[in-house]
Steps between C-alpha positions, in 0.01 A plus 500: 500500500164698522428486828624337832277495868565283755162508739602573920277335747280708658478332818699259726195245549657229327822521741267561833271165365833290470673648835143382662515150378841426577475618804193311551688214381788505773279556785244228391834307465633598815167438695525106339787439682351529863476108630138565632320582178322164318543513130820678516617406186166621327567807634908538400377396152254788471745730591752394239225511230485861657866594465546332135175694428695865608783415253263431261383817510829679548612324152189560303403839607747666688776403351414616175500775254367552157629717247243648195655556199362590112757470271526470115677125439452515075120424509321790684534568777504258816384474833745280762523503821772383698534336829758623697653351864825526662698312263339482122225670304308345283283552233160341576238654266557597167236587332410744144303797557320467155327243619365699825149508589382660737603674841293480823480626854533160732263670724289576212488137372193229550533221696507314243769618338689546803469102559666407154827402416758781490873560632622762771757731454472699798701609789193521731272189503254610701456881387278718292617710199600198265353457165390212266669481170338306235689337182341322241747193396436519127477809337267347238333279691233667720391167691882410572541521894537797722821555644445689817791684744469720793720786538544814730603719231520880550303772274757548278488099410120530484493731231746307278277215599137685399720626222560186310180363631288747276751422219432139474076570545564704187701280335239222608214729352665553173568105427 
């Protein structure tokens, strides 16, 4: 194995956001069940869309952790990240490095490329300091689709990343 990080959240905002709606969710539920109030049912309903809504959250993003790992498998080396809860992890991305393109602040990226199609590998939803890695599907084919993931990786990750990034622009160049 060449490297290993697993990303920590920076924040508790995701746990605070799902605390909020299930709470929400109990008292809405709780205020449905006075006699007096017309459309009581209405009112219990929207606060069970609010409590299924806070486990939502607590499965999808709190939940969660995601492991970063490069590792040679035969053909180059490999990028896969793992999932990992309270009872399995699983590997969810695996993807080779020779075919990486290119490396981007999300802060840094246009809207439009913000609004495209990509996957999210990070512990914090909702924070700054995650990047957007590029990967072209083909290595041969330039107008293949763009595989885009968003990571929280640290520095050391970054420079393995901007590392094989200017090795396949020179390979690209030379072909």
């Amino acid at each position: 194995m060449k490297y290993e990080y697993i990303p920590i959240p920076k924040s508790n905002r995701m746990k605070k956001i799902a605390t909020a709606l299930f709470f929400g969710g109990l008292i809405t539920v709780i205020v449905g069940a006075i006699n007096v109030i017309p459309f009581r049912s209405v009112i219990q309903f929207c606060g069970v869309v609010l409590m299924t809504m806070s486990i939502m959250v607590m499965v999808k993003c709190v939940l969660k952790a995601y492991r970063y790992r490069i590792e040679d498998l035969g053909e180059g080396d490999e990028l896969l990240v793992d999932e990992i809860t309270r009872n399995a992890c699983v590997t969810v991305c695996r993807l080779e490095l020779s075919k990486l393109k290119s490396v981007k602040k999300w802060e840094e990226c246009d809207k439009e490329l913000r609004s495209k199609r990509r996957y999210s590998y990070c512990p914090d939803v909702l924070e700054s300091g995650t990047y957007l890695i590029e990967f072209h599907e083909s290595n041969h084919d330039n107008t293949a689709e763009t595989i885009r993931i968003r990571l929280s990786p640290d520095e050391k990750l970054i420079s393995i990343f901007n590392a094989y990034t200017a090795k396949n622009a020179e390979k690209q160049d030379m072909e």
